[in-house]
Every structure is written in C-alpha cells, then in structure tokens.
C-alpha positions as CSV (number, residue, x, y, z in Angstrom):
1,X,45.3,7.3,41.5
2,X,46.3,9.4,38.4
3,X,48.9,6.6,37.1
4,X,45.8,4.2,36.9
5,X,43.4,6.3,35.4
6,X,44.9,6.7,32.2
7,X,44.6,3.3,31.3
8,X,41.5,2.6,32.5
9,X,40.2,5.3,30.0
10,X,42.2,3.8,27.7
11,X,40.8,0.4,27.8
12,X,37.5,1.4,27.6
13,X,37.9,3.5,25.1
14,X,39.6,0.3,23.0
15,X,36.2,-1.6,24.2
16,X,34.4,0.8,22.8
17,X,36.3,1.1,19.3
18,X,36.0,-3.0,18.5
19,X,32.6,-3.2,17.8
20,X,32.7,-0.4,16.1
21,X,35.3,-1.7,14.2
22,X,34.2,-5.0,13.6
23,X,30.9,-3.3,12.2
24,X,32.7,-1.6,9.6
25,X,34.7,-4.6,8.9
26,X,31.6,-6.6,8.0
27,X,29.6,-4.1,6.0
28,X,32.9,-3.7,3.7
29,X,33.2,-8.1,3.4
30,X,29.6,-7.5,2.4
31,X,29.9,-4.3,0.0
32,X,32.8,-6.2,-1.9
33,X,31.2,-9.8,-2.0
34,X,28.1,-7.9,-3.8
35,X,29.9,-5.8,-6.3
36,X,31.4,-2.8,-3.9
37,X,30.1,0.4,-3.2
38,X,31.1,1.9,-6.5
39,X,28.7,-0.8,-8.5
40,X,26.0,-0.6,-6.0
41,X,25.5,3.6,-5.7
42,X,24.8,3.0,-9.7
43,X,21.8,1.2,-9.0
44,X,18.2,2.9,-8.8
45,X,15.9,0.3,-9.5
46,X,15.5,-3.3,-9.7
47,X,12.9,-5.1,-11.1
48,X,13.3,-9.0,-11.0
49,X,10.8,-11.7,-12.2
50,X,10.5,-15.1,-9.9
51,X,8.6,-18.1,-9.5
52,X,7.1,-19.3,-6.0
53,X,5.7,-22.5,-4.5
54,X,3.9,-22.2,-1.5
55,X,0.6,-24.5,0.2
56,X,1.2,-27.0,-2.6
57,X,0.8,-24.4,-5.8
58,X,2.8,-22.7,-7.7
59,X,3.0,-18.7,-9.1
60,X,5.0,-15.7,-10.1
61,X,6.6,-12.9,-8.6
62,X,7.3,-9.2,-10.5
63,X,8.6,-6.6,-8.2
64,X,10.3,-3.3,-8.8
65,X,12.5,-1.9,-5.8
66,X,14.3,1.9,-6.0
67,X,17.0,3.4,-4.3
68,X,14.4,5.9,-2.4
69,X,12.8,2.8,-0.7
70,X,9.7,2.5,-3.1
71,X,8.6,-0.9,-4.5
72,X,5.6,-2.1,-6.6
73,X,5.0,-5.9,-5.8
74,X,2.3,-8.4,-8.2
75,X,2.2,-11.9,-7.5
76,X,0.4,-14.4,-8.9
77,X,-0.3,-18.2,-7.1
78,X,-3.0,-20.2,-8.2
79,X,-6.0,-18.4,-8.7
80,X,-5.1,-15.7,-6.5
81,X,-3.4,-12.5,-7.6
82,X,-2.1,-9.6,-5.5
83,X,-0.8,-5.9,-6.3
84,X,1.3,-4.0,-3.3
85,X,2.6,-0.8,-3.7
86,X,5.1,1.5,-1.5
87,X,5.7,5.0,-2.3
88,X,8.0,5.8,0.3
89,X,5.3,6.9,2.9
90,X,1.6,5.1,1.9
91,X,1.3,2.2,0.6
92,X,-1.8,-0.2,-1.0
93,X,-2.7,-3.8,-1.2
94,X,-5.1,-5.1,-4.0
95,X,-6.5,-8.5,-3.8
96,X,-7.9,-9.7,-7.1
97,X,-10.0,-7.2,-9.0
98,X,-11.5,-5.8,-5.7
99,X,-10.5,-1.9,-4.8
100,X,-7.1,-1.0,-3.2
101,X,-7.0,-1.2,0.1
102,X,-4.7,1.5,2.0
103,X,-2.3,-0.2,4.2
104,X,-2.1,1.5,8.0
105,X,-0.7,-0.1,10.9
106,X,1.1,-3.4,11.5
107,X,0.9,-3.5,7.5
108,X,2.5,-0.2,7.0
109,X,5.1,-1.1,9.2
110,X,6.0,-4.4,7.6
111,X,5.7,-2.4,4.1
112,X,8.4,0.5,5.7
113,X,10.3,-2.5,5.7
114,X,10.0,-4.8,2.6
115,X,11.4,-2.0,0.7
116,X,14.7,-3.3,1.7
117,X,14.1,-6.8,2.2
118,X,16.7,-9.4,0.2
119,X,18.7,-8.0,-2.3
120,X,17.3,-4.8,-1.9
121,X,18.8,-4.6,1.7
122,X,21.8,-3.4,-0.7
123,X,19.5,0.2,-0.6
124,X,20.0,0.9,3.6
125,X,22.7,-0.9,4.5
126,X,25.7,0.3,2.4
127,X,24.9,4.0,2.4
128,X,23.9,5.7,5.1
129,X,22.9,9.0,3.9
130,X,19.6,6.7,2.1
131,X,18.9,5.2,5.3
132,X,15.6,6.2,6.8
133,X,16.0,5.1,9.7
134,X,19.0,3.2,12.0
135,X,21.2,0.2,11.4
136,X,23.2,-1.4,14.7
137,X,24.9,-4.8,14.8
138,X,24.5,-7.0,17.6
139,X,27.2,-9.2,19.6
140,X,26.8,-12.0,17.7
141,X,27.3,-10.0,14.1
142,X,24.1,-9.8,13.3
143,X,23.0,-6.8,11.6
144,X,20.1,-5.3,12.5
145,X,17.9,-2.7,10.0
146,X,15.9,-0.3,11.7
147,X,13.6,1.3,9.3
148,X,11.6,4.2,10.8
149,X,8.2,3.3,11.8
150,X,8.9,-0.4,10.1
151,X,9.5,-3.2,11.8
152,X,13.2,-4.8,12.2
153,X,15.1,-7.0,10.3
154,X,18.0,-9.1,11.5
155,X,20.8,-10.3,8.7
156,X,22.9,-12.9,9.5
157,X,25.9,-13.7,7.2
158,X,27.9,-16.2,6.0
159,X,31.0,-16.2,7.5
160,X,33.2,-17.5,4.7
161,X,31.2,-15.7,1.7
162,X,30.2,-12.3,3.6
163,X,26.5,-13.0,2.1
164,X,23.1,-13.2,3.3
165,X,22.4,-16.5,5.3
166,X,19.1,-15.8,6.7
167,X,16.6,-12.7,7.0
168,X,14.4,-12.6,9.9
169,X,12.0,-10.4,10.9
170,X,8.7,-10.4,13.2
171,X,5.2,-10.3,11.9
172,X,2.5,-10.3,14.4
173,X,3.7,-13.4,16.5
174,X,5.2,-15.3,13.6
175,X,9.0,-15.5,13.1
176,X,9.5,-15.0,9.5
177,X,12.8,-16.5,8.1
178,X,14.3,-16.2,4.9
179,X,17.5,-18.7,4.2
180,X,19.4,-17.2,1.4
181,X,19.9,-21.0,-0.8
182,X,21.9,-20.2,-3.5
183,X,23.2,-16.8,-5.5
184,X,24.0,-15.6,-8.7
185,X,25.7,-12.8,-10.8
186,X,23.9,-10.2,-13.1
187,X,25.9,-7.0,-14.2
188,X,28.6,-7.3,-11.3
189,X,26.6,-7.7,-8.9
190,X,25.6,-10.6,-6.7
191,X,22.1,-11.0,-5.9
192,X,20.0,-14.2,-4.3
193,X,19.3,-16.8,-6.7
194,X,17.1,-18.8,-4.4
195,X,15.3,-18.2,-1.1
196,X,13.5,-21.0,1.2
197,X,10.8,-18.8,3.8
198,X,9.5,-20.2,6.7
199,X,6.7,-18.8,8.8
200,X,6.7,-20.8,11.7
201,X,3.5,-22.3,9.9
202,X,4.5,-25.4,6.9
203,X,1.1,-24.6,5.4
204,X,2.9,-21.4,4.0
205,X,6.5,-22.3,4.2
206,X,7.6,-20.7,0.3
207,X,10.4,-21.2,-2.2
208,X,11.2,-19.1,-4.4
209,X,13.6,-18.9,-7.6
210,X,14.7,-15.8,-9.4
211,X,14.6,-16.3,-13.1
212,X,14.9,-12.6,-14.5
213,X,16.8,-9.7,-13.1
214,X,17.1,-5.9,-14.8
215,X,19.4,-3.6,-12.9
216,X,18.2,0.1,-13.7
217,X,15.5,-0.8,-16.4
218,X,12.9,2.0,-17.4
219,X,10.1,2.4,-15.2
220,X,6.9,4.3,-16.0
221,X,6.1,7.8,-13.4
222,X,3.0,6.1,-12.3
223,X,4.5,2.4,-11.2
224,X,5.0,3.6,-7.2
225,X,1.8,5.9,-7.4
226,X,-0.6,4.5,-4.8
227,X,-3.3,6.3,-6.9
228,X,-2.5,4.7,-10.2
229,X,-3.2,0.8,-9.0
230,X,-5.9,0.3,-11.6
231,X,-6.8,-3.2,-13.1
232,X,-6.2,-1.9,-16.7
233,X,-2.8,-0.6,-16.0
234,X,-1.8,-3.8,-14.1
235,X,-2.6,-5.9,-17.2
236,X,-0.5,-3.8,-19.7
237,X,3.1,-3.9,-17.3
238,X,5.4,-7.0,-17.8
C-alpha cells in the first residue's frame, strides 16, 4: 500500500500546483503587456476623457479612477447628463440638476465594482495587498474579480497579446459585455483605446473612444466626496 501512496500524493499535489501555476503565468503575460508591475504601482489616479455613441446620439465621458478604488464618473449624451461618485464605501448618482441620489443595493454593488472596470482592472488584479476583495481564475483562463459586496467580473484575454478581449459582468438579468476593440500607449503603459458594449438590448449597445488620458494628474480633496456633488462644482472641473 505504502509504495503507492506516495505517488498518489504526489500527483495530486502536481494537480493542484498547475492551476495555480498557470494563474500566475497569466497575470505576469498581462502585467508585462500593460507596462509591468514596476510602471503600474506608480499609478494613483487616472482620469481619461472619451466620447460615446449609444441609442443613435452621441456624448462624452470624464472619469477619474484611484488606486484606493474611488472614481468620480460625468457623462454627457444628448441632453442628458449624469454625475456618479464612489468613495470607496458610498456612493451617489445625479441625474441632471436634480439632488444626488445615494446609491444602495444592486447599484452599490455594481458601483463596488466599476471602480475597477477596464483599464482600471490594473488597480485589483496585479496587486493583491489593494484588493478588496478575491480574484480566482476559472478552467477556461478566465479571470474572475471578486470585489466585496460588488458584483463579479469575468476577463477574458487575448491569447497572443495577454490583453483584455472582453469584460463581462451581470446586471440585474442583463449580460453586460465589453469587447476591448483596439489599444493604445500613454506613458508606458497600455490602456484600451476603444470599447464596443453590448447589453443584451441594441437600443443601448455603446461605443466608445478614448481621446484623452492623464496618468497621476492633480485631483482636488473634494472630487470622491459624496457630499461635495454640487451643480456649481461640477461646472468648474474639466
């Protein structure tokens, strides 16, 4: 009995090891196609400037992402304008000039998450003493963020460039999927150039295109401050 046990530990410790393995493997391909680890722990904040069509119209995008999992969001499409704003635990959604409205709920959750949604994924995945919450990757490669409290989001890469193919995550019982179109390079590091987003519904099916990125530009104290979202303080940020 003895002089088969030994192995069998042995092979299941080896089963064990390869995914583990092959986990590491692909979070490296992905830290070095970015920019590598040394680049990336430089980087605070982003703030990045983008144009959207979506339902036949077309609008901006400003939003400011931070290493701590806060992000300010304004978006303009039409005549509709929205503010969003994470602080790392509450967060607030403005429509318009009408009063902030505190986000609880499903909307929490999915704002627990959108702090580290495209390029800012670079925030959770690549160092895990930032990550609030768990990461795993699944048998088919696909890595899988676990935010606490948020909702999950599945990355699938390109095989040949270690990048972002798609995002995917759940909302309600829509399938939201982003398809990472085309990249580019700003300070070293590799960020998403274009995105197409589907929702499952083509009324709202979105493109968007990144026009102007600033790695680690000045922000002012009250930008994540769910208390600060006032209309006069909206107009004066660019």
């Amino acid at each position: 009995m003895r002089s088969y046990r030994a192995p069998r530990v042995a092979v299941i410790m080896m089963a064990a090891a390869i995914p583990l393995f092959a986990a590491a493997v692909s979070l490296d391909r992905w830290a070095a196609a970015v920019g590598g680890r040394a680049a990336l722990s430089s980087i605070r904040v982003i703030y990045r400037e983008a144009t959207i069509q979506v339902a036949g119209l077309t609008g901006s995008i400003k939003a400011w992402h931070t290493a701590d999992g806060q992000y300010r969001k304004e978006e303009k499409v039409g005549p509709y304008a929205t503010v969003e704003v994470f602080d790392g635990t509450s967060a607030v959604f403005r429509r318009g000039t009408e009063p902030p409205v505190k986000m609880e709920g499903a909307d929490l959750q999915r704002a627990r998450s959108t702090a580290f949604a495209n390029a800012n994924v670079l925030f959770y995945v690549f160092f895990p003493d930032r990550r609030r919450g768990e990461l795993e990757i699944e048998p088919d490669g696909a890595i899988v963020l676990k935010p606490t409290g948020g909702i999950d989001w599945r990355v699938i890469l390109d095989s040949e460039t270690a990048l972002p193919k798609t995002m995917i995550h759940q909302e309600g019982d829509k399938t939201i999927t982003v398809t990472f179109v085309s990249y580019e390079t700003v300070g070293g590091i590799t960020l998403e150039h274009e995105i197409h987003r589907t929702t499952g519904d083509p009324r709202f099916t979105s493109d968007i295109r990144f026009t102007k990125t600033v790695l680690n530009p000045p922000v002012e104290p009250t930008l994540f401050s769910v208390d600060a979202l006032t209309a006069a303080r909206d107009g004066a940020r660019h």
